[in-house]
The first five atom37 places (N, CA, C, CB, O) and aatype in JSON, in Angstrom:
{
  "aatype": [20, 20, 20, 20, 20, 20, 20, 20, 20, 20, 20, 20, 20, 20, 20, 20, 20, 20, 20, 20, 20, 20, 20, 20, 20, 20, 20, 20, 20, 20, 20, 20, 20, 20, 20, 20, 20, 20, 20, 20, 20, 20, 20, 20, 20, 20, 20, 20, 20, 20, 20, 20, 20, 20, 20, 20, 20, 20, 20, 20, 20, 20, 20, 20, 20, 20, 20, 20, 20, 20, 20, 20, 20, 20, 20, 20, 20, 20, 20, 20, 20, 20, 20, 20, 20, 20, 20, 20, 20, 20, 20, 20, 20, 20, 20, 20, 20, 20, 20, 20, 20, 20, 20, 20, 20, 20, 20, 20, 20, 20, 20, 20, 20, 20, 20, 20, 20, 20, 20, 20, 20, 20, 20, 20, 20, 20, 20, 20, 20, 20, 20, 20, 20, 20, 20],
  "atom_mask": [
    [1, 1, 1, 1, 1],
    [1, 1, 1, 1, 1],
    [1, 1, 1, 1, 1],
    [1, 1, 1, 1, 1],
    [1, 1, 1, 1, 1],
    [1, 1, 1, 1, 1],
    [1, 1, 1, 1, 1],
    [1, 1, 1, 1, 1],
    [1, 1, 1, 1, 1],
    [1, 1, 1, 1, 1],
    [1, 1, 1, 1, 1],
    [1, 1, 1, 1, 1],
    [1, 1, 1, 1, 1],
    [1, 1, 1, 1, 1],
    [1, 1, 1, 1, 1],
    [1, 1, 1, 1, 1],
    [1, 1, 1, 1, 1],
    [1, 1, 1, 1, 1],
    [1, 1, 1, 1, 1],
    [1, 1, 1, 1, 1],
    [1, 1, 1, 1, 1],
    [1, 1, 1, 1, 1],
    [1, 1, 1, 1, 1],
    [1, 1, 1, 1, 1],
    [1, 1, 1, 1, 1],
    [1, 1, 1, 1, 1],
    [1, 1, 1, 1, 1],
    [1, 1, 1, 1, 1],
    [1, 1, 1, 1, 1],
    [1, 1, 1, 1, 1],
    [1, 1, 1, 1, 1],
    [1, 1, 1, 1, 1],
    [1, 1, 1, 1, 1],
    [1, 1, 1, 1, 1],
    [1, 1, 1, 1, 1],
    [1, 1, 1, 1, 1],
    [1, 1, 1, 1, 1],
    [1, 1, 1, 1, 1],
    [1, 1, 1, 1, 1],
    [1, 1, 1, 1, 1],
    [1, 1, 1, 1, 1],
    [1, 1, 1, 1, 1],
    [1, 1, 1, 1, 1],
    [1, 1, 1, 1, 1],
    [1, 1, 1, 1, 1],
    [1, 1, 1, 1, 1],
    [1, 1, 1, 1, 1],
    [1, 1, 1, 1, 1],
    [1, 1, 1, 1, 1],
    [1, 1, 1, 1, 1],
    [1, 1, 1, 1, 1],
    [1, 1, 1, 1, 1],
    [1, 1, 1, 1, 1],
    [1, 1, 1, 1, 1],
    [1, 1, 1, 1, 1],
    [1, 1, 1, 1, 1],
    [1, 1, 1, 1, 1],
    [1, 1, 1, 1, 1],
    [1, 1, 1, 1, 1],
    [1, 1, 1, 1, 1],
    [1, 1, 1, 1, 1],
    [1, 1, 1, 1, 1],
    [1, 1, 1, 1, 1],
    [1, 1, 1, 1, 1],
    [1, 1, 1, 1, 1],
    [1, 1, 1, 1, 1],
    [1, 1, 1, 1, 1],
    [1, 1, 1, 1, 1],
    [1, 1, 1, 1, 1],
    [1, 1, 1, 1, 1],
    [1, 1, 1, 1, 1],
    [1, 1, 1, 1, 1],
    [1, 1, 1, 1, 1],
    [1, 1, 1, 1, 1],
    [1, 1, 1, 1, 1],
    [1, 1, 1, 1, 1],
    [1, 1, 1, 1, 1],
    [1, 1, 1, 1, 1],
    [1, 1, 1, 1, 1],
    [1, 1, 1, 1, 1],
    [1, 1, 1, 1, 1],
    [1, 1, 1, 1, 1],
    [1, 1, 1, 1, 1],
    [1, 1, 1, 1, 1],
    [1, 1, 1, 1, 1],
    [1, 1, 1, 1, 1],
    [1, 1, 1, 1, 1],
    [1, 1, 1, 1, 1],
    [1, 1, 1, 1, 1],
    [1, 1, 1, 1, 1],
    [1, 1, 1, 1, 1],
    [1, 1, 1, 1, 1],
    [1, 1, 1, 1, 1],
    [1, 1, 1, 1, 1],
    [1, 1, 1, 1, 1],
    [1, 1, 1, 1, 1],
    [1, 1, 1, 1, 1],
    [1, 1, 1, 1, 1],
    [1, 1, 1, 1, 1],
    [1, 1, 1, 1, 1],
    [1, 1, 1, 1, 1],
    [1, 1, 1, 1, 1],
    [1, 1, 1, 1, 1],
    [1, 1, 1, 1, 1],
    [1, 1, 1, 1, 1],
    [1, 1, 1, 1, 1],
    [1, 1, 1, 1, 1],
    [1, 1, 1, 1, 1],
    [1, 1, 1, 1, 1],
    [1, 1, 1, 1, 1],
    [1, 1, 1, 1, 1],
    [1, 1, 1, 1, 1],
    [1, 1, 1, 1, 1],
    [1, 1, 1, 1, 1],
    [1, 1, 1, 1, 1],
    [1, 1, 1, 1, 1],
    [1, 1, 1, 1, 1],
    [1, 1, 1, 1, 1],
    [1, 1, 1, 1, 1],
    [1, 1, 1, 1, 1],
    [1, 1, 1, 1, 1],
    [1, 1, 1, 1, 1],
    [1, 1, 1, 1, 1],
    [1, 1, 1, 1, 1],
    [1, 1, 1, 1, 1],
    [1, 1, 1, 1, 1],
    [1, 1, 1, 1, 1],
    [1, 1, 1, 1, 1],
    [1, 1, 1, 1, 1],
    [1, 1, 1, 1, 1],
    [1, 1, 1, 1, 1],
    [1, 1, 1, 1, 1],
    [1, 1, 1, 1, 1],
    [1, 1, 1, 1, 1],
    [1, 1, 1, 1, 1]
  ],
  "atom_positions": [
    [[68.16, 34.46, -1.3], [67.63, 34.66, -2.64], [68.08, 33.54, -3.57], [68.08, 36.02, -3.18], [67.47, 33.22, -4.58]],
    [[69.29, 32.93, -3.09], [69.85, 32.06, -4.36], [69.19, 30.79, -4.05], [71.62, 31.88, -4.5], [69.01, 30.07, -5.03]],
    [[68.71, 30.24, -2.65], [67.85, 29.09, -2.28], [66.26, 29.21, -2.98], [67.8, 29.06, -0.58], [65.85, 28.19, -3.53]],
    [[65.51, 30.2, -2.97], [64.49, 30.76, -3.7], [65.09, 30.09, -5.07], [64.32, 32.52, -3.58], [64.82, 28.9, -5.24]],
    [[65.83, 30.71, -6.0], [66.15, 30.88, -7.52], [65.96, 29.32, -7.94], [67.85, 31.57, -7.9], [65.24, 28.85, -8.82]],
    [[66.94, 28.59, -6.91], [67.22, 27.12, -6.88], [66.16, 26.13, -6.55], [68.21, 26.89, -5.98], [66.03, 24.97, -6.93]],
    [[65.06, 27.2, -5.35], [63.97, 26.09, -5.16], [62.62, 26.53, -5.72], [63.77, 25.72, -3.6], [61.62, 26.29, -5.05]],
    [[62.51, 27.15, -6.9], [61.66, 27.76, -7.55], [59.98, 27.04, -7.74], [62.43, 27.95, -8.76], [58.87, 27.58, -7.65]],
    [[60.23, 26.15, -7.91], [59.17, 25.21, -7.88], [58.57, 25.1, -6.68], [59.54, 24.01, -8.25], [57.35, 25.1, -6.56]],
    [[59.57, 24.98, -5.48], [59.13, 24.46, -4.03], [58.27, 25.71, -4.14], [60.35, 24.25, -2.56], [57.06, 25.67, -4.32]],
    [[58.82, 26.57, -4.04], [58.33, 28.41, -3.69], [56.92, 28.52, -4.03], [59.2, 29.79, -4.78], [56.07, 28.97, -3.27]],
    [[56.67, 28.01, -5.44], [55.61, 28.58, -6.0], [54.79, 27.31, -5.61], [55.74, 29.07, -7.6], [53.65, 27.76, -5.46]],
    [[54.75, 26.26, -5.41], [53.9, 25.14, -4.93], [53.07, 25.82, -3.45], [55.02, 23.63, -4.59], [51.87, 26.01, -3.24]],
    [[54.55, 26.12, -2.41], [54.06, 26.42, -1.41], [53.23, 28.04, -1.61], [55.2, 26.26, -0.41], [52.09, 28.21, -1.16]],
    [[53.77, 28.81, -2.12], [52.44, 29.88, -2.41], [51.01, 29.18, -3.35], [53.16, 31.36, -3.5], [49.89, 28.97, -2.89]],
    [[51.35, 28.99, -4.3], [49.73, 28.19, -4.52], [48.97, 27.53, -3.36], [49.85, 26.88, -5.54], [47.76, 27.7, -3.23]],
    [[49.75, 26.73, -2.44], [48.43, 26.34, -1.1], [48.85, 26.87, -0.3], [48.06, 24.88, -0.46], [49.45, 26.06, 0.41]],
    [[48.94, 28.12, 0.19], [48.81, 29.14, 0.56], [47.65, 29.88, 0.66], [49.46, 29.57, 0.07], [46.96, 30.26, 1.61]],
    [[47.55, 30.04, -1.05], [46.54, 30.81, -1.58], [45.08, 30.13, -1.36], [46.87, 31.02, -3.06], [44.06, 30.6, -0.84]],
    [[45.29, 29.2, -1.78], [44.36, 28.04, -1.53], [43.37, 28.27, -0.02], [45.43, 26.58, -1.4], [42.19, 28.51, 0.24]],
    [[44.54, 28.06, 0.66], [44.27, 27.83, 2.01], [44.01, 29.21, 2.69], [45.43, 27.06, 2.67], [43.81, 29.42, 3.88]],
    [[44.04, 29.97, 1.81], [43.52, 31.55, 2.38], [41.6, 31.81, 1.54], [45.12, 33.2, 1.47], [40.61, 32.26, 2.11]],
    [[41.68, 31.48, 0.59], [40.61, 31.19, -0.09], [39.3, 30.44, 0.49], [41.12, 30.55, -1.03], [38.15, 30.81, 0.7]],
    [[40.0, 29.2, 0.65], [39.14, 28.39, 1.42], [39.15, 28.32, 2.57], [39.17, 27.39, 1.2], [38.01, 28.06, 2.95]],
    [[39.79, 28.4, 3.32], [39.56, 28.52, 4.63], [39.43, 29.7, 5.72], [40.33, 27.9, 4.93], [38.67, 29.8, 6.68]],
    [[40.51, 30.61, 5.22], [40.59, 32.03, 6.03], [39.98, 32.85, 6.08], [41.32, 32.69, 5.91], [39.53, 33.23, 7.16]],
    [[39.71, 33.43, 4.96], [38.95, 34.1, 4.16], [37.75, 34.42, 4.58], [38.86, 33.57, 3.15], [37.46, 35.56, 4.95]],
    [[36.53, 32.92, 4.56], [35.41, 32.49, 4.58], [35.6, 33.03, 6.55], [35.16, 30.66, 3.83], [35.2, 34.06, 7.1]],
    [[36.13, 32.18, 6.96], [35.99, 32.68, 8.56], [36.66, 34.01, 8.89], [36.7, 31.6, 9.6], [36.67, 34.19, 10.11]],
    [[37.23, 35.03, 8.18], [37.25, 35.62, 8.81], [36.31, 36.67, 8.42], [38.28, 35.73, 9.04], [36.32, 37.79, 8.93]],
    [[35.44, 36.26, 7.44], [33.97, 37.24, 6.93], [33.22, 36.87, 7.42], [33.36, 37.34, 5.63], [32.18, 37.37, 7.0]],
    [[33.02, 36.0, 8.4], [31.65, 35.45, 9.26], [30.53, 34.15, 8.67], [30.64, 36.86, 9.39], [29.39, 33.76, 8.91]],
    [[31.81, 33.74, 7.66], [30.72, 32.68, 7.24], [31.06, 31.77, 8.1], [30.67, 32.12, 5.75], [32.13, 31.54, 8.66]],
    [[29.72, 31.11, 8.17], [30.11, 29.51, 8.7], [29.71, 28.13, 7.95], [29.42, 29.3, 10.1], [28.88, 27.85, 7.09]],
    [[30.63, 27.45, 8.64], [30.56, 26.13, 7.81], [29.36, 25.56, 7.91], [31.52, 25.1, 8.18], [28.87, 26.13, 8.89]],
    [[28.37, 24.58, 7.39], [27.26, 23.8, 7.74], [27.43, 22.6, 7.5], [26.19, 24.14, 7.22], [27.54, 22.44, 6.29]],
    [[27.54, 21.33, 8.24], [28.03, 20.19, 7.63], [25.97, 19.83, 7.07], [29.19, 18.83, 9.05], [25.03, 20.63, 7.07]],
    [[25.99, 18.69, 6.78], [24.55, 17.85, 6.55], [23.78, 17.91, 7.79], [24.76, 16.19, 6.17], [22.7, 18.49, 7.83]],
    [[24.35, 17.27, 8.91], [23.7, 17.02, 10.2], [23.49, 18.58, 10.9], [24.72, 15.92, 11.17], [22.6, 18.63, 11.75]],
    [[24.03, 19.5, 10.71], [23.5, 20.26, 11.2], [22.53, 21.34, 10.28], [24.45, 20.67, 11.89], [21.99, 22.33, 10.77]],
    [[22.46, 21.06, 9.27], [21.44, 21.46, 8.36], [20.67, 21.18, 8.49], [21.39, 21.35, 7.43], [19.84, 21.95, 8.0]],
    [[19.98, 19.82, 9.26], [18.81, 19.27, 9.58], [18.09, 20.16, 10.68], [19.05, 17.85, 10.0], [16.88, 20.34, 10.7]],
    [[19.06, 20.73, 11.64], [18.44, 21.85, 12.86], [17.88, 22.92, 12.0], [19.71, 22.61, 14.03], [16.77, 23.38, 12.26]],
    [[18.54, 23.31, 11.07], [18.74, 24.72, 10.09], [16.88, 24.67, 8.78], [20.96, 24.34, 8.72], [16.16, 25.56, 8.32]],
    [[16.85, 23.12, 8.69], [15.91, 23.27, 7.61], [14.48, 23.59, 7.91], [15.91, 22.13, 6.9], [13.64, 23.58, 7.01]],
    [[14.14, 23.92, 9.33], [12.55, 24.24, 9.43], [12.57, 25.45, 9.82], [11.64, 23.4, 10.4], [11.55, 25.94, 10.31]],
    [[13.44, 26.02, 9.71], [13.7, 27.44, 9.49], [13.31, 28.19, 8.45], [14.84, 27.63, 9.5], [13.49, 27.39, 7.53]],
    [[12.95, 29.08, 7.99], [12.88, 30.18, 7.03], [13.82, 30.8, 6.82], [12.12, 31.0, 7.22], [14.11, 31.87, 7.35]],
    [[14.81, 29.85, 5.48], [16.16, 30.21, 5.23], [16.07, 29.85, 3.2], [17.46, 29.02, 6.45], [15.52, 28.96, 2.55]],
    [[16.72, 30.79, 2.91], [17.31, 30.57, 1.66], [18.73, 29.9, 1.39], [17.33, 31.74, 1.15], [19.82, 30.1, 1.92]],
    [[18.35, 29.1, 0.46], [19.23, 28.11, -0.25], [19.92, 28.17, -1.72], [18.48, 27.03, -0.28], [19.43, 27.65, -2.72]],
    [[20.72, 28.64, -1.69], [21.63, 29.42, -2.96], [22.66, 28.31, -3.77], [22.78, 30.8, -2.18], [23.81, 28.07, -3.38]],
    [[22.13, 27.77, -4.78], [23.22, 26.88, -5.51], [23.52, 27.58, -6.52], [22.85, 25.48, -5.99], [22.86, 27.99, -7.48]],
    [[24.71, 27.71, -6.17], [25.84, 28.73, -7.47], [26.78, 27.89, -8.55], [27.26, 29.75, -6.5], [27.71, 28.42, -9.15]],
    [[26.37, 26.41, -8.72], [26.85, 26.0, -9.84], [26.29, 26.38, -11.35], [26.82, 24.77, -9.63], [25.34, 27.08, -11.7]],
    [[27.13, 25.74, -11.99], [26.93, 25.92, -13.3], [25.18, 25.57, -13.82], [28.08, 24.95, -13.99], [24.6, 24.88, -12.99]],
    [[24.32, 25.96, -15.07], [23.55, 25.51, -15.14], [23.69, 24.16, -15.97], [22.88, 26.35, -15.37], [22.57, 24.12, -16.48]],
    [[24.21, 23.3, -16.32], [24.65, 21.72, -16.72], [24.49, 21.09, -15.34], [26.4, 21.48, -17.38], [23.41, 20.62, -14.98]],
    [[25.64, 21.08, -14.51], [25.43, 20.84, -13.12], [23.75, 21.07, -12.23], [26.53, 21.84, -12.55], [23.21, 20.35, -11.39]],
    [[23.56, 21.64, -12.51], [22.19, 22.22, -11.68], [21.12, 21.76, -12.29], [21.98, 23.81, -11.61], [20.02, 21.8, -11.73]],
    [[21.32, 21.12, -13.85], [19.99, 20.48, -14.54], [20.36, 19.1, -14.07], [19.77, 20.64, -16.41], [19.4, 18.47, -13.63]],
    [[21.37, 18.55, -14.05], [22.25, 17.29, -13.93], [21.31, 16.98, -12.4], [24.38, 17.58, -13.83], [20.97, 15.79, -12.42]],
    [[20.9, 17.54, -11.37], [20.57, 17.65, -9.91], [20.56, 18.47, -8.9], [21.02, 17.09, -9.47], [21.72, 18.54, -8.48]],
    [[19.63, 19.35, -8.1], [19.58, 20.34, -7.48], [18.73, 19.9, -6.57], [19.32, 21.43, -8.13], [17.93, 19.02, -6.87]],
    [[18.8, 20.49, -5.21], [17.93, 20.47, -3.88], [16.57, 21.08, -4.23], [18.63, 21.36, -2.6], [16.53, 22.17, -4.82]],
    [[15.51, 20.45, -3.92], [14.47, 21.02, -4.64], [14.1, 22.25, -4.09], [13.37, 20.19, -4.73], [13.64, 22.93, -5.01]],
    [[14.07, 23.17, -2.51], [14.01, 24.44, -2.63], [14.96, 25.29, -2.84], [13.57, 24.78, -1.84], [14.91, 26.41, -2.34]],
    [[15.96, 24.89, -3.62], [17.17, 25.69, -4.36], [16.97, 26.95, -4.89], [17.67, 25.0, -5.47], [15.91, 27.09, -5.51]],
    [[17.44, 27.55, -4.84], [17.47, 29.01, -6.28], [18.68, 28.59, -6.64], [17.5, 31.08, -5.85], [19.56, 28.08, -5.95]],
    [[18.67, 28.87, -7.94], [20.0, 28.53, -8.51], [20.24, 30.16, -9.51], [19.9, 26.76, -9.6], [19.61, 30.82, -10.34]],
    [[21.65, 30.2, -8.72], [22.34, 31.33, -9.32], [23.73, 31.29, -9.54], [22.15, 32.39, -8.59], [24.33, 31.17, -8.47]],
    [[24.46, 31.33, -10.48], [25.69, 30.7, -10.72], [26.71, 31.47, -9.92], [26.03, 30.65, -12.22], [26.54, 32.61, -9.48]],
    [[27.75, 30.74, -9.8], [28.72, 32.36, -9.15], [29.11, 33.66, -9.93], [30.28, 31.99, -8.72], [29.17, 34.78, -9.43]],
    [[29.36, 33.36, -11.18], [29.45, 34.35, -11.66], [28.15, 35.28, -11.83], [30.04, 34.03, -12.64], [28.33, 36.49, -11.98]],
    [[27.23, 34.91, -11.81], [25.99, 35.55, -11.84], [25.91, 36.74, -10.37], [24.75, 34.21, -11.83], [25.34, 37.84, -10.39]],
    [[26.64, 36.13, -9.2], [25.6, 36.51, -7.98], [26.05, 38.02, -7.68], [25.76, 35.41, -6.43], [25.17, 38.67, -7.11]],
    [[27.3, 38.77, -7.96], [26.85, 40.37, -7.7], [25.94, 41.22, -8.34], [27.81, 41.13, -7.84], [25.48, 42.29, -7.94]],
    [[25.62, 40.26, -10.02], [24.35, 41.19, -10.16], [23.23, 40.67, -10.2], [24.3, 41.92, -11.21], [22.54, 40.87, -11.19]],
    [[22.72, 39.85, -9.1], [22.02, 39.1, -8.7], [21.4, 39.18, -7.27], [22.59, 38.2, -8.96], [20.21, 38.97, -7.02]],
    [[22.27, 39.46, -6.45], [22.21, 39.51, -5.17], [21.15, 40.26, -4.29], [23.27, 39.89, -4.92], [21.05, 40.2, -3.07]],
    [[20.18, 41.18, -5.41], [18.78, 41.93, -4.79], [17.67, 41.0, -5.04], [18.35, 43.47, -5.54], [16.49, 41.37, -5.02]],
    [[18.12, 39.57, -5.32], [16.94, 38.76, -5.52], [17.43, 37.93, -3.85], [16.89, 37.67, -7.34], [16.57, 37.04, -3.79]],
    [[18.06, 37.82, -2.93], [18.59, 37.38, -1.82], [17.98, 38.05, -0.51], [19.99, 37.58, -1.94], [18.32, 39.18, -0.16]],
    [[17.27, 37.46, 0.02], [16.68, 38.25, 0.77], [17.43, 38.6, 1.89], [15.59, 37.8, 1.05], [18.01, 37.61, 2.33]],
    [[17.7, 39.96, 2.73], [19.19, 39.84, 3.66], [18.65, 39.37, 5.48], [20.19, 41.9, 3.65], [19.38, 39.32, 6.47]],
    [[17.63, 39.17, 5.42], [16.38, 39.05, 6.61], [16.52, 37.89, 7.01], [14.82, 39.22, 6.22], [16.28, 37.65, 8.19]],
    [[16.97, 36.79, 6.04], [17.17, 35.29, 6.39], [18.3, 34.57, 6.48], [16.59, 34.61, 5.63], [19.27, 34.8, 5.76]],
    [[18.27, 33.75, 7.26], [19.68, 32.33, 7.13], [19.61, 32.41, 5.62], [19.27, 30.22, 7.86], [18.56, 32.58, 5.0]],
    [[21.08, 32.25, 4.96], [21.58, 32.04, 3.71], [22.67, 31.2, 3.6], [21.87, 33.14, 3.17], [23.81, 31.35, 4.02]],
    [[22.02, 30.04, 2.81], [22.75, 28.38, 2.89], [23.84, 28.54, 1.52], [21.27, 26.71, 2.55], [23.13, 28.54, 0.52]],
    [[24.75, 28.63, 1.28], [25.23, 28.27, 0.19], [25.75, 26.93, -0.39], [25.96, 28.97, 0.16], [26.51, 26.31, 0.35]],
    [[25.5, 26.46, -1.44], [25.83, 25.22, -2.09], [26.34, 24.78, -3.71], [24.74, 24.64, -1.87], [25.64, 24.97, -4.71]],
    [[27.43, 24.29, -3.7], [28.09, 23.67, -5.06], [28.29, 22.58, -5.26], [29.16, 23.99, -5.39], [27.27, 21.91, -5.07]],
    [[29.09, 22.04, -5.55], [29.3, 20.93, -6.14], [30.25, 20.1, -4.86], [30.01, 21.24, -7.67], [29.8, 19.08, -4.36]],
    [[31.66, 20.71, -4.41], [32.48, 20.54, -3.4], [32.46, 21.61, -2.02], [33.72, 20.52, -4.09], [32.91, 21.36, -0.9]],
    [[31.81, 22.85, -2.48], [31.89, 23.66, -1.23], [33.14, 24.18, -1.51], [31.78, 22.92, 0.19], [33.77, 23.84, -0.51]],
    [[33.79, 24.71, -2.12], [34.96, 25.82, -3.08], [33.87, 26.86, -3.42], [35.84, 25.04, -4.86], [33.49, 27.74, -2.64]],
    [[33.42, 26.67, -4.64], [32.4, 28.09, -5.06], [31.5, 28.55, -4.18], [31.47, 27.92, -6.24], [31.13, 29.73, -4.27]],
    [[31.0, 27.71, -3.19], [29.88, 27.98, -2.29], [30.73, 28.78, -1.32], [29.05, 26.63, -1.65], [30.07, 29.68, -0.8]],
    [[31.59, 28.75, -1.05], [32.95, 29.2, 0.2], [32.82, 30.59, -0.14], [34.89, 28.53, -0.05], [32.43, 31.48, 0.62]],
    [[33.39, 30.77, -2.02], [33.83, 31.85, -2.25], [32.36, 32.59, -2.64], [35.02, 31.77, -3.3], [32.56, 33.8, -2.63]],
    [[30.88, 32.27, -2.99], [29.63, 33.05, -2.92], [29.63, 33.63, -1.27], [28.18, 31.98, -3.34], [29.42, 34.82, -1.01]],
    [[29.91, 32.62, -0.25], [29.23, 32.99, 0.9], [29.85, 34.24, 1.14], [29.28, 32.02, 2.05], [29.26, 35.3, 1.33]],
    [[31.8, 33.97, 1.12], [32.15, 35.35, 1.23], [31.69, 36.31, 0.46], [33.27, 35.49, 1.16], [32.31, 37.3, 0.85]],
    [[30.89, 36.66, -0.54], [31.02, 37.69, -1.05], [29.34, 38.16, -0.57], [31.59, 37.55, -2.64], [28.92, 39.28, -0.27]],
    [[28.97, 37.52, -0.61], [27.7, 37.59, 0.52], [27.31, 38.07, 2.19], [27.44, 36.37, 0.61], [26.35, 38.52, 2.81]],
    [[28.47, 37.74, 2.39], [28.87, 37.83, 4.08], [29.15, 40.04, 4.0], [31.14, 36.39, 4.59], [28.65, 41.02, 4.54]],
    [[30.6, 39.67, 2.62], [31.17, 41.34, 2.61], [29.71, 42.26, 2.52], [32.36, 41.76, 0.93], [29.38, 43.09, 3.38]],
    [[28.9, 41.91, 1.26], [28.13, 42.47, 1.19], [26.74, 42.86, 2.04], [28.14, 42.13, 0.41], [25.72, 43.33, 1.54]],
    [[26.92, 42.59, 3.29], [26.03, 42.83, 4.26], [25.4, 41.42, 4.5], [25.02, 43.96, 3.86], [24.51, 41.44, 5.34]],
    [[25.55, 40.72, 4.19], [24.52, 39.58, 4.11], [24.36, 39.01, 6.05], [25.33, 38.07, 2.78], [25.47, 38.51, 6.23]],
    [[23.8, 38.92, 7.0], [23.91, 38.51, 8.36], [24.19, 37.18, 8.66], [22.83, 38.78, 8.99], [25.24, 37.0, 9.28]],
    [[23.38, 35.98, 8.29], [23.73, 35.01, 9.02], [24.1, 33.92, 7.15], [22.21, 34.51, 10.45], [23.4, 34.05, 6.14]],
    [[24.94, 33.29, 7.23], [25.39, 33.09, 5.92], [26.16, 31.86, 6.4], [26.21, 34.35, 5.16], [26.91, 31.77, 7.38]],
    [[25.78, 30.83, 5.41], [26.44, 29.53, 5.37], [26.83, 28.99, 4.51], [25.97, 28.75, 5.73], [26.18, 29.32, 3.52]],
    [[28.03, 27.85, 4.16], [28.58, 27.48, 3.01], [28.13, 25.91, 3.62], [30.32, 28.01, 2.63], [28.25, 25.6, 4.81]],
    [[27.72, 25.19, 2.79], [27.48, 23.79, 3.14], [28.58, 23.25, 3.13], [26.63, 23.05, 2.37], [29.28, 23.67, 2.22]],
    [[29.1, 22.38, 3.85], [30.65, 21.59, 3.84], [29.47, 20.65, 2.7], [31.65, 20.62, 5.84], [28.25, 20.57, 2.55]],
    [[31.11, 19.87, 1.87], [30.85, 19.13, 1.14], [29.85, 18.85, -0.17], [30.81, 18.64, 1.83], [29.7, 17.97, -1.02]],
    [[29.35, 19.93, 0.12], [28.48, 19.99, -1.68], [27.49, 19.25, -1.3], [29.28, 19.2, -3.33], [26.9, 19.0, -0.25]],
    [[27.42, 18.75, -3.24], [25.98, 17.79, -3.23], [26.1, 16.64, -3.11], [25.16, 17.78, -4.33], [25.29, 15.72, -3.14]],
    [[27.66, 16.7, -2.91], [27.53, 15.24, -2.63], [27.54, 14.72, -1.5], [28.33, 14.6, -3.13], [27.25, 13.54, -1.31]],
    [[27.92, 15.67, -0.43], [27.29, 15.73, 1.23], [25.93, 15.5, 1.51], [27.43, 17.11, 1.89], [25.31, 14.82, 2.32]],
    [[25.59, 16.46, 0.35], [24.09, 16.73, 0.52], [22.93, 15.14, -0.25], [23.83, 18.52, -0.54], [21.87, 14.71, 0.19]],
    [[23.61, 14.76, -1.29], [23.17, 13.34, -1.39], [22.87, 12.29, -0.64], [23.75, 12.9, -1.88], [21.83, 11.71, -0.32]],
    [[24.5, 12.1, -0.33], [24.99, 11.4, 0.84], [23.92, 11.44, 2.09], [26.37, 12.06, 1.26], [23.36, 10.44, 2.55]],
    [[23.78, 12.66, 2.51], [22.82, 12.53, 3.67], [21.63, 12.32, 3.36], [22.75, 13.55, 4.47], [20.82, 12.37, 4.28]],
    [[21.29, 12.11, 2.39], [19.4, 11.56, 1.6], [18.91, 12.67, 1.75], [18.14, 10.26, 2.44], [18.23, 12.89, 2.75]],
    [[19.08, 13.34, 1.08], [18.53, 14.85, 1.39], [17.93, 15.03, -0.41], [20.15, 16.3, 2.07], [18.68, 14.73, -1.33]],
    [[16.56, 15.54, -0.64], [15.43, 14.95, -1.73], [16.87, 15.54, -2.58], [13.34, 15.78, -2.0], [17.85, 15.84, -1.9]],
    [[16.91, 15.66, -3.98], [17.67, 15.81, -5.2], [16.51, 15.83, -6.32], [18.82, 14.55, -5.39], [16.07, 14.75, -6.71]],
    [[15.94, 17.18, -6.89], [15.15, 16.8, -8.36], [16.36, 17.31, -9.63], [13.32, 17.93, -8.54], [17.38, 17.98, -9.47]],
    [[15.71, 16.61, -11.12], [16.34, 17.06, -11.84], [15.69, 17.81, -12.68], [16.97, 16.33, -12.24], [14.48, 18.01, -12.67]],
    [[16.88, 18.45, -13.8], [15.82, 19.48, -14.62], [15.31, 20.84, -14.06], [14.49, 18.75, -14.85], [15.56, 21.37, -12.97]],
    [[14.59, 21.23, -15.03], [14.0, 22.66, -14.2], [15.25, 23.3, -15.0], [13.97, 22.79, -12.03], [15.5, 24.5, -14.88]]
  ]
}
């Protein structure tokens, strides 16, 4: 207890990525989401799948995937009867943090096959993948 008192800082650093690392990583896999990098989104896109960007709306006027729905995260539990549960469900943000934490809550909520895009939009740039703005 007196190494704790003394290493107080260490303590709480190492619980913050902890937390982190339960958030982002654990969490998400152990609710059945899966990761999607770019390249394998390309197998995924002639599919009949919904595409869920849960950023902010600034962000989302700033650039969005053009068959996007855009629903913020805070928006999506009372949102989520506009989601159809029948299809692949792509999630996407900015870094793939908010998209992590939509998919899980998507996954809990019955959702079947559910994906968080690794790397955001800027993965999703990166791989030349169309970008409109506005809307």
């Amino acid at each position: 207890m007196e190494w704790m008192q003394q290493n107080i800082g260490m303590v709480l650093a190492a619980l913050i990525l902890l937390w982190m690392l339960w958030r982002r990583v654990l969490a998400p896999k152990l609710s059945g989401v899966k990761s999607l990098s770019s390249s394998e989104y390309l197998r995924l896109r002639d599919v009949d799948h919904l595409l869920i960007d849960v950023r902010s709306s600034g962000e989302w006027s700033s650039g969005h995937a053009e068959r996007a729905k855009h629903i913020p995260l805070g928006d999506l539990n009372h949102r989520m009867k506009e989601i159809a549960k029948d299809k692949p469900v792509v999630v996407i943000c900015a870094s793939g943090m908010r998209s992590s934490q939509a998919a899980t809550m998507l996954a809990k909520a019955g959702y079947g096959e559910v994906y968080n895009f690794s790397g955001g939009m800027g993965a999703w740039q990166g791989a030349g993948f169309s970008v409109v703005k506005g809307r």
